[in-house]
N, C-alpha and C positions, 0 to 999 in steps of 0.2 A: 469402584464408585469414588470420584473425589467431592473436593467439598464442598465445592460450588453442586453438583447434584443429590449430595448429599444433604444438604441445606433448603433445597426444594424440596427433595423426599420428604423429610420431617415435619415442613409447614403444611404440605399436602393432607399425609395422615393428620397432623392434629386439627388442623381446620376440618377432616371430617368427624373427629369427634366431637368437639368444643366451637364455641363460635366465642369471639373476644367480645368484651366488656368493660364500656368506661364506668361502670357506676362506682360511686367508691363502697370501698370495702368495710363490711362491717363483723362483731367478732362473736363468738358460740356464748359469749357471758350475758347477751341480753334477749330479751323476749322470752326467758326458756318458761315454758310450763313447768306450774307447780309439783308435777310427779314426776320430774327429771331429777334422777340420782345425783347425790350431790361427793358422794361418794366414789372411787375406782373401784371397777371389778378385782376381784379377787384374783392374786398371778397363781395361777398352777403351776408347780414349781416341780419340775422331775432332774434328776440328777440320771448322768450317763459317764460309760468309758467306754475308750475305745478299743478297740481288738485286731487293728491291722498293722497300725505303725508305731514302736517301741517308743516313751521317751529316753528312759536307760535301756542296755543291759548289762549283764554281770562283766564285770572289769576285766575278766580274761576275753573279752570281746574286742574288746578297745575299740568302743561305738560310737559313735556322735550319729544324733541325730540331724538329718538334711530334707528331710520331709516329712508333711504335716498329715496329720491319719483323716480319714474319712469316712470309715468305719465305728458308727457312737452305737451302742445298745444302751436299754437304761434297764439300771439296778429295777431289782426287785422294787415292790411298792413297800415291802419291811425295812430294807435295805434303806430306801429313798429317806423315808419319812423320819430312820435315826440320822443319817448323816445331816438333813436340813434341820435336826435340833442342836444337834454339836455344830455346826456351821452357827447360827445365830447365836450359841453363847459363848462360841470360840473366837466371832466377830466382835464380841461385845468385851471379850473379858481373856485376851491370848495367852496373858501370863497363867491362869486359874485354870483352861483346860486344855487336857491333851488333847491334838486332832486328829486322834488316829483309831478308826473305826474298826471293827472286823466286818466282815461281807461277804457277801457271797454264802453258797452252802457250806454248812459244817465250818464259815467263819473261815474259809484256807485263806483269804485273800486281806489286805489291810488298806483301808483308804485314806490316806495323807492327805488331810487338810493345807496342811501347808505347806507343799508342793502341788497339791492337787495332782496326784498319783495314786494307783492300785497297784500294790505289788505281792507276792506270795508272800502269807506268815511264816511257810514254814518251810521254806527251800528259797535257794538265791536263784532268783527268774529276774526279768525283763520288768520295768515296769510301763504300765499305760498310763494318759491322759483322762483326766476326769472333769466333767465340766458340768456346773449347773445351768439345768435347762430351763432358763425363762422365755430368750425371743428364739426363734428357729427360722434357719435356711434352708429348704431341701429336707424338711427333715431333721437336719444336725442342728443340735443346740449352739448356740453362736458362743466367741469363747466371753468369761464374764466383764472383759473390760468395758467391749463394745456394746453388750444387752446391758450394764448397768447405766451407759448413755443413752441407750434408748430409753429404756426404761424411768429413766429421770426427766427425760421428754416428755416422756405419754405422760406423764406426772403433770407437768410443769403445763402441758398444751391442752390436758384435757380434752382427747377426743369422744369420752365416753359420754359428752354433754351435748354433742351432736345432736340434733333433730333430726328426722326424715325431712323434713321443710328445707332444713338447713342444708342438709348434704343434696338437694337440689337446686340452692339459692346459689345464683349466681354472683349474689354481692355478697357474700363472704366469704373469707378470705381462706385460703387454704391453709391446715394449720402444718408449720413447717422448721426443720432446725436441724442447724448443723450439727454433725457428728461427725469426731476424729473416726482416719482408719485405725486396723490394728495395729500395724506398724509403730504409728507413731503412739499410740498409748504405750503399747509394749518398750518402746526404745523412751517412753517418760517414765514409764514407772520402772523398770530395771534399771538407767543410766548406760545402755548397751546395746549395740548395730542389733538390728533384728537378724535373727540366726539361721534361717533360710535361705537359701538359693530362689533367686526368679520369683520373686514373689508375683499374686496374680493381682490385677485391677482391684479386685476388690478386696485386698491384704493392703496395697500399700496406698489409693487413693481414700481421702478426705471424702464425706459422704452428705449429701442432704437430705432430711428425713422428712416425707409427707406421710402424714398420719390420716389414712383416708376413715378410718373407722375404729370400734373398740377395740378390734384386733387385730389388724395388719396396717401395716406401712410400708412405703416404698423408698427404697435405697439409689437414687440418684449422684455420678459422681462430681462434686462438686464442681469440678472444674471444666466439667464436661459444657461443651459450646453454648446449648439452650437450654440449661438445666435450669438454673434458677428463673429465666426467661418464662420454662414450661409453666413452674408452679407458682410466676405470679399470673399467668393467664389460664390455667385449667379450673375447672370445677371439683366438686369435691363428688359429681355422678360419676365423673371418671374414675372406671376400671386401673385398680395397679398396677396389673398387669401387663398392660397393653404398651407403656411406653419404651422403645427400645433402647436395648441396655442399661432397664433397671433392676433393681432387686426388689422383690416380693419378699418380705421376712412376718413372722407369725407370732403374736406375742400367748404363752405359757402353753402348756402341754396338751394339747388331745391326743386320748390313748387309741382314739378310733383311727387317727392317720397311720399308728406305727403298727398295725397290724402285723406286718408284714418283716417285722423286728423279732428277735427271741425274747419278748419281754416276759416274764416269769408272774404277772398278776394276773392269768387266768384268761389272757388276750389272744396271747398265741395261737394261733390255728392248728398249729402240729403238736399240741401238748398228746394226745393220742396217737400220734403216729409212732410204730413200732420201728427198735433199731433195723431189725430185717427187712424191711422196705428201702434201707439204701442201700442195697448190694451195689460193689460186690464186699463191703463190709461188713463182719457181726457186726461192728459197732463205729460207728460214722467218726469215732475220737480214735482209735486202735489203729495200728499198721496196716497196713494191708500187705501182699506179695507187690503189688507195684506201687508200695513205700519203699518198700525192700529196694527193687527197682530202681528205683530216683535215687537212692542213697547209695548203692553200688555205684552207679553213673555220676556222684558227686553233685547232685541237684544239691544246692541248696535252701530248703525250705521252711529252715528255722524259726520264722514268722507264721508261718503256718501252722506248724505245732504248738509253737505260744499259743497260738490261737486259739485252737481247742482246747486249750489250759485255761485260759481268762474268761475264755464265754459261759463258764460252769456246767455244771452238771443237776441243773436244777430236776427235782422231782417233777413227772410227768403228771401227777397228783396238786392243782394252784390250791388245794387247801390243807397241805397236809404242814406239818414243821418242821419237815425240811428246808423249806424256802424261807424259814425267820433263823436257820443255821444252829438251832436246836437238836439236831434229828438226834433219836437215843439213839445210842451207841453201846453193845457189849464186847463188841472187839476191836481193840487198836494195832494194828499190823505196821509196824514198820520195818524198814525193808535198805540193805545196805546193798550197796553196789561192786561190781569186783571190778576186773583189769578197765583202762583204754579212758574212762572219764576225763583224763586232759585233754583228748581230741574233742572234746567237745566243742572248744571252740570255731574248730577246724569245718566239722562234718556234723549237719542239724540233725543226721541221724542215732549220734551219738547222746543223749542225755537221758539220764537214768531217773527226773523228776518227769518229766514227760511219760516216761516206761510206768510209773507208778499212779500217775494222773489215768493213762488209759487203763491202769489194773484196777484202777478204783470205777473206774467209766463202766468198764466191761463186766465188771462184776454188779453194777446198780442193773443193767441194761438185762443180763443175765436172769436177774430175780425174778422182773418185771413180768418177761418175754415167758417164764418158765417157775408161773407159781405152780404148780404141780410139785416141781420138783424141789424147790426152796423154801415155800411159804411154810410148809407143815413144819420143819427141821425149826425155823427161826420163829414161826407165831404158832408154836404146838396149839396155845388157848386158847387163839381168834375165834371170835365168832362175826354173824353174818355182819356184813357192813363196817368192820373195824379196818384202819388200814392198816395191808399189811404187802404196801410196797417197799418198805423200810428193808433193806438186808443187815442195817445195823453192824456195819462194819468200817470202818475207817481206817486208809491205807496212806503210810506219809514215808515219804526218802529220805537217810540219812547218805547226806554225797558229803564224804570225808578227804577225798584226792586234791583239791584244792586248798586244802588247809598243810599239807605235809610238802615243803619246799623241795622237790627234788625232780630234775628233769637235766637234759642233755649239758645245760649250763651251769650245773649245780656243783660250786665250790665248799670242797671240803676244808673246814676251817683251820684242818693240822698246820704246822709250820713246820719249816725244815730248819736247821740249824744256822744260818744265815737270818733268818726271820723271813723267809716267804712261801709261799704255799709250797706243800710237800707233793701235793697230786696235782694232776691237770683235769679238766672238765672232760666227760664224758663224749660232746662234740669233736676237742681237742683231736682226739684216740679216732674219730668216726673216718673210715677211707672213704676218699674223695671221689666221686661219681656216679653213686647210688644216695647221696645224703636223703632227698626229701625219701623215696621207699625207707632207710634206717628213721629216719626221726619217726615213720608211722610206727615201724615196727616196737622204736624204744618206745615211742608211750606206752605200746600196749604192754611188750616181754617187761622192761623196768620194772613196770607194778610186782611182776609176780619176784623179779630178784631182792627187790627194795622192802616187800614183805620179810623174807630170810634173812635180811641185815640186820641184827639183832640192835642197834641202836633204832631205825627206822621201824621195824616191826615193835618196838617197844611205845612209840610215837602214835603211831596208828592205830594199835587197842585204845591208846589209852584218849585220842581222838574219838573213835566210834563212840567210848563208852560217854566220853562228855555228850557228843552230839547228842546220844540216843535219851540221854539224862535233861537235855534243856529243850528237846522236843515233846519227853513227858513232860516235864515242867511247863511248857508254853498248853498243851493240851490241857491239860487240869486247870492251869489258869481262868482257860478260856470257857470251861467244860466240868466245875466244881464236881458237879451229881455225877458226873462218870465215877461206876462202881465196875466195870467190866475188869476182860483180863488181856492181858498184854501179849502178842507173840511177835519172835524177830523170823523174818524173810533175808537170806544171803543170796545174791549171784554169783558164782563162779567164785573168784577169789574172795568175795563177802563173804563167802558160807564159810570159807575157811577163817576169816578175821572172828564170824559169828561165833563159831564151836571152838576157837579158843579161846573167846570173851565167856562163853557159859563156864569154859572150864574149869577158869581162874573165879568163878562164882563163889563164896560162902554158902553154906548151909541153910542160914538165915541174913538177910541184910543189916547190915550192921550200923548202930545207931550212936548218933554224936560225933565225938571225937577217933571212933573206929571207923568211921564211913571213910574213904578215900575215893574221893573223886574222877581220879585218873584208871580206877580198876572197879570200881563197885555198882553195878548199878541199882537204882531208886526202885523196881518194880519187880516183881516176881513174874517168870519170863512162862507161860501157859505153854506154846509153841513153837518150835525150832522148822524152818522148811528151808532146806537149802537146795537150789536149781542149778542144776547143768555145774556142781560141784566136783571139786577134785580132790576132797578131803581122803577121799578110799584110796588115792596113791600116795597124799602128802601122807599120812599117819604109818602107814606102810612104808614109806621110805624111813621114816624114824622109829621103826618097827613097834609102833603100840596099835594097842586094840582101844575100841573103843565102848564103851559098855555105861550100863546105868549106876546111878550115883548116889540111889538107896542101896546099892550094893556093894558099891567101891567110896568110899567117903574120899574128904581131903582132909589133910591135917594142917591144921591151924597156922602149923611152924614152920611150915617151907614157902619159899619166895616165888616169885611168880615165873621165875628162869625154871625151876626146880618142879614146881607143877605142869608145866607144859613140856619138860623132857619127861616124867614118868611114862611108865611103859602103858598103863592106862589109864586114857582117858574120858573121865566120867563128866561131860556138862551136865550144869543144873538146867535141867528143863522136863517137864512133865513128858513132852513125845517130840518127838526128833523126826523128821520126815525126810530121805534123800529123793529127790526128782529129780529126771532125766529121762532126754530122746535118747532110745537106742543107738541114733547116730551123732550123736554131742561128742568130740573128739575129746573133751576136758572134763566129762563128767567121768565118774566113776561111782562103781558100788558102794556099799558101808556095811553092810550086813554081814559077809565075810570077815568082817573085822571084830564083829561083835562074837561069833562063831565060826570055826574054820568047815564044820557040817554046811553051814548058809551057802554056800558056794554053789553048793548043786539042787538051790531050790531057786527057781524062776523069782524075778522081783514080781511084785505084786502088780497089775495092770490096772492104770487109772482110764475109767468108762468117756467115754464120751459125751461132751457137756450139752447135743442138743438130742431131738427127739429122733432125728433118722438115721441114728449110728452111725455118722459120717463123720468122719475128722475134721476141724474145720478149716484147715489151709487147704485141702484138697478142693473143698466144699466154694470156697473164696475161691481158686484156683477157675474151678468151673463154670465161673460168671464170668471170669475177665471179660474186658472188653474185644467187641468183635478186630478193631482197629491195633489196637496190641497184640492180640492172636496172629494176625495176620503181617503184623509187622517184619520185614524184612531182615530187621537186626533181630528181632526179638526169635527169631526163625531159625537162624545164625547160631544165636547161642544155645536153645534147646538142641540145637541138634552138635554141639558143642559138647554139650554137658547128659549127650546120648538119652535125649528125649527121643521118640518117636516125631516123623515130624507130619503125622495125620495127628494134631494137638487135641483137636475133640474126639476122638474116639480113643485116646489114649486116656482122656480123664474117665471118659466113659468107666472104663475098664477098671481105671483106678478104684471108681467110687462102689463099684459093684464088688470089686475084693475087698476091699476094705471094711465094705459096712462088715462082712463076714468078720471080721476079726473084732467085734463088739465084745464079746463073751471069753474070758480064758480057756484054754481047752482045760478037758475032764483028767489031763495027766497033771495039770498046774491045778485043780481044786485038791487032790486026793493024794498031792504029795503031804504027808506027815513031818513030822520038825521034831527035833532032837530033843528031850524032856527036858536040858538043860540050856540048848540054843534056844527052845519056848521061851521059859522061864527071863530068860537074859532078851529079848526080846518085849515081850509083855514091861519088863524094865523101862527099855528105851520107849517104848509107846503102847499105849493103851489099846491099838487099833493088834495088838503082835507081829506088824509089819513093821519096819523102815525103809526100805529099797521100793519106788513105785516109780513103773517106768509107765509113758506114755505107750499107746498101744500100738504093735509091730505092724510093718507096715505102714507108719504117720507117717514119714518122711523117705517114702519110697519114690517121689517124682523127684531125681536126679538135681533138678534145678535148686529146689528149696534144700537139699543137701548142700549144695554147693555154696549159695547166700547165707548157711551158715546158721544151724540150727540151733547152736549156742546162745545165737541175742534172742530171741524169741519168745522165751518163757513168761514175762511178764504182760508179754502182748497174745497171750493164747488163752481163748475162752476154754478149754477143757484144763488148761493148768488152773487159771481164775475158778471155774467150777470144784476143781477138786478143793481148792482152798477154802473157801467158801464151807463147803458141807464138811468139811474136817473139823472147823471152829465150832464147829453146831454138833458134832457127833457125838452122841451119846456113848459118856466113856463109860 
């Protein structure tokens, strides 16, 4: 269409809306009836973030942001309503307060005023955009520079003094005013190019504003051919909508548009909808097998994990206290990470605050889905009508590998007798034509050599024990009334940082000028769980046993080198848990170490955490989708990895053996234990176990052996279950 027909077009449609008019114009200030408010309506004021596109992330990213998110949910109405009271006396008085909010459930999250950001309080994540929602587009809150122009308009033009008379009078006048774009507000108030690519029409064009009523106006761009032509000839009967290429924008909140939003005051449609409805997920934030999937194949979907991190985990219950980030709390699990966390940057399937996000997810979703099984253990006293959706546990990541300098390029500071470095970098040494396979491999192997280096392993206790010291500190901060009890969670090479942080424990915590920061920690440690650990070959390679510590003390007077070479080792912790698949190449036993008798008694077998004796990767496995089952490559590799390749009747088969393996057999209940491997036993844990292995047969489909049964524990509802009721068990 060019412009000459395009110019007919336009006079066509608007002559059949409008018919023109010389009469002169007259304005909304006179005639008005005495019961015309004199007053503006009230702005509903909602605050939102967003959840798809990053303004940071964490510096081992090395991100700039190049696109603007589109994706806004709005906080909580608890949420909302503190941030717009710190927002008005933070506006009023910047130097007097701080602008930095907690949010979201259980407060994980912090909202920066003055950047207007949400980022995790207590792990280094990505942060998002945050904007107060006065006028809206589509929906999305506009950002503040351009709704505090509008809104200084509506101010200034007063269309809320409108009549019905009036908004059919032809002789007066449309009420109307220019408005910068975003651009250029943004490039006025920073002094800096706007920082996106390709901006759209309606980012970098100048705007004209008709304010057809008390709540919408239409966005016209200024320079657009018959813009201003339209609005000194249109009425004010005229629809906003109708004119082409303008904007429709909506001044303060209704919560009945966003329905369709996860807003958390009670609006929600799905607040009753069960995890188990999104197959093939337990739980819609967790991994799944074709997570697994995407992250073998090098997907990157980093953004999408955030994602699930920032939108919360708000209680399914709009009136309980979870949602004002209250929720009691008797247990704090935090939880250390072992090998490979430098590839985080690399591979979105690598990060272990996400792995702890969904362990906290799956274990809410858990509760929920299976008060039977949960609710008695954590609300023994409830009676009818109390809630008792609450699991009252809280799980946080301590990610230590970014703080300890050491990787491929890592100069050692020695010097040689000339004055210059005495070693070369680790890259230096790397043979040439497999590099990028070695740089995977050294993130991963390094971890475990770089622990054994007795300078770096001295670094990294003494790493863990700050982090784990200023995460209790920020929790209490946040969380005064917390009376609960503390337990640490290791992975792989974690468990083993964990169990010689207990080792190196005191009797009692030591106060004042005896406290040492770098080795002591602030809280008495309830539970020990180490997953898919390899402690039962490290301790055996430096031939100690490992035993309880009412029974073996430490002595005051030896050094921390000197405690951790003794022949045994006793951590301070009330019960000690080792867990592992059968098929985990890096875990190992512990019990044999505690007694050389343990050896010939089966570890103990952790139940299955739903109601059909089913495992639940298998269970996952037997939803896949029809289009993946059938997929070609996906076909390929089962039969690669000596799957059968009739897929459904192989899970079939799966799940019908398996359920049978719910119950130990009758030769593992009625093995007896050694009066003194008891005794030592009952030591390490109140439960007389420490060895609990997942049940035989979990990771018999070939495939999920091969993806590597090792990373999984934190994203397995029967591990999450067994956690869960171990905190609550009646010692």
């Amino acid at each position: 269409m060019n412009h000459i027909t395009r110019t007919r077009f336009f006079y066509r449609r608007l002559s059949q809306i409008v018919s023109f008019s010389r009469r002169p114009y007259s304005t909304p200030s006179t005639g008005l009836p005495a019961t015309t408010p004199v007053t503006s309506p009230a702005l509903k004021i909602k605050w939102f973030y967003s959840t798809d596109i990053p303004v940071t992330k964490p510096k081992e990213f090395n991100y700039k942001q190049v696109q603007r998110p589109e994706r806004f949910i709005p906080f909580s109405r608890f949420d909302s309503d503190r941030i717009e009271r710190v927002y008005q006396k933070w506006k009023n008085d910047q130097d007097g307060i701080k602008p930095v909010i907690p949010v979201n459930e259980d407060q994980l999250f912090d909202c920066d005023l003055s950047t207007m950001t949400i980022k995790p309080a207590y792990w280094n994540g990505p942060g998002y955009e945050v904007r107060r929602g006065t006028w809206f587009l589509d929906k999305v809150p506009l950002t503040m520079g351009i709704a505090d122009e509008l809104e200084s308009a509506y101010q200034e033009l007063k269309p809320y003094l409108l009549t019905k008379k009036m908004k059919t009078d032809e002789s007066v006048k449309p009420l109307m005013k220019s408005i910068k774009s975003e651009l250029n507000i943004y490039e006025r108030k920073f002094q800096k190019p706007w920082p996106f690519p390709n901006p759209s029409d309606f980012e970098k064009k100048d705007k004209v504003a008709l304010f057809k009523d008390v709540q919408r106006a239409l966005l016209v761009d200024e320079d657009y051919s018959f813009g201003r032509l339209v609005f000194d000839k249109i009425s004010h009967k005229l629809a906003t909508d109708t004119i082409f290429g303008g904007y429709t924008v909506d001044r303060g909140y209704d919560p009945s548009k966003y329905s369709n939003l996860k807003e958390m005051d009670g609006h929600n449609k799905d607040d009753t909808k069960k995890p188990s409805d999104d197959a093939p997920s337990v739980d819609s934030a967790g991994t799944t097998v074709m997570d697994t999937l995407k992250k073998e194949l090098g997907v990157d979907d980093s953004n999408e994990r955030w994602q699930h991190d920032i939108e919360g985990d708000y209680s399914r219950n709009p009136h309980t206290s979870a949602n004002a980030g209250d929720r009691p709390v008797d247990h704090l699990v935090l939880c250390v990470h072992g090998i490979g966390q430098s590839l985080s940057s690399e591979f979105a399937g690598v990060n272990f605050a996400h792995d702890c996000n969904s362990f906290r997810k799956i274990m809410k979703s858990m509760f929920v889905e299976h008060p039977e099984t949960y609710a008695s253990l954590v609300h023994p006293n409830a009676k009818k009508g109390d809630d008792i959706e609450n699991c009252k546990v809280q799980v946080l990541p301590i990610v230590w590998r970014y703080n300890i300098d050491f990787s491929l390029d890592y100069e050692n500071p020695e010097l040689d007798s000339d004055g210059t470095l005495r070693l070369p970098t680790l890259s230096q040494l790397n043979i040439e034509g497999i590099t990028p396979l070695r740089r995977l491999a050294a993130d991963v192997v390094l971890d475990v050599l770089l622990y054994y280096e007795p300078e770096f392993k001295k670094k990294i206790l003494a790493n863990v024990v700050k982090s784990a010291n200023a995460l209790y500190d920020k929790y209490m901060e946040r969380h005064p009334d917390f009376k609960g009890k503390v337990s640490l969670l290791g992975h792989s090479l974690g468990s083993s940082i964990t169990l010689d942080i207990l080792s190196l424990q005191p009797d009692a915590i030591p106060a004042n000028s005896d406290f040492d920061p770098k080795r002591h920690l602030k809280f008495e440690v309830e539970n020990f769980f180490g997953c898919g650990s390899p402690n039962g070959v490290f301790k055996f390679m430096k031939r100690q046993n490992v035993r309880p510590r009412q029974m073996y003390p430490i002595s005051k007077d030896l050094s921390d080198q000197e405690i951790l070479d003794l022949p045994i080792q006793s951590p301070k912790v009330k019960n000690y848990y080792n867990i592992f698949y059968p098929t985990d190449l890096v875990a190992y036993r512990v019990e044999p170490l505690v007694h050389r008798s343990l050896a010939k008694v089966r570890p103990e077998v952790i139940p299955y955490s739903n109601e059909k004796g089913i495992n639940s990767k298998l269970l996952e496995l037997s939803q896949a989708p029809y289009e993946l089952v059938q997929n070609e490559v996906f076909k390929s590799f089962l039969n690669f990895t000596g799957l059968k390749t009739n897929f459904d009747a192989y899970i079939t088969t799966s799940l019908e053996n398996d359920s049978k393996n719910k119950k130990p057999s009758k030769r593992q209940r009625a093995t007896k234990l050694d009066p003194k491997a008891s005794e030592l036993l009952h030591g390490m844990n109140s439960t007389g176990r420490v060895d609990y292995s997942l049940p035989e047969g979990y990771f018999d489909i070939d495939m999920i052996n091969a993806l590597g049964s090792h990373t999984q524990y934190l994203e397995d509802p029967d591990v999450v279950g067994f956690v869960l009721r171990q905190l609550f068990y009646k010692k």
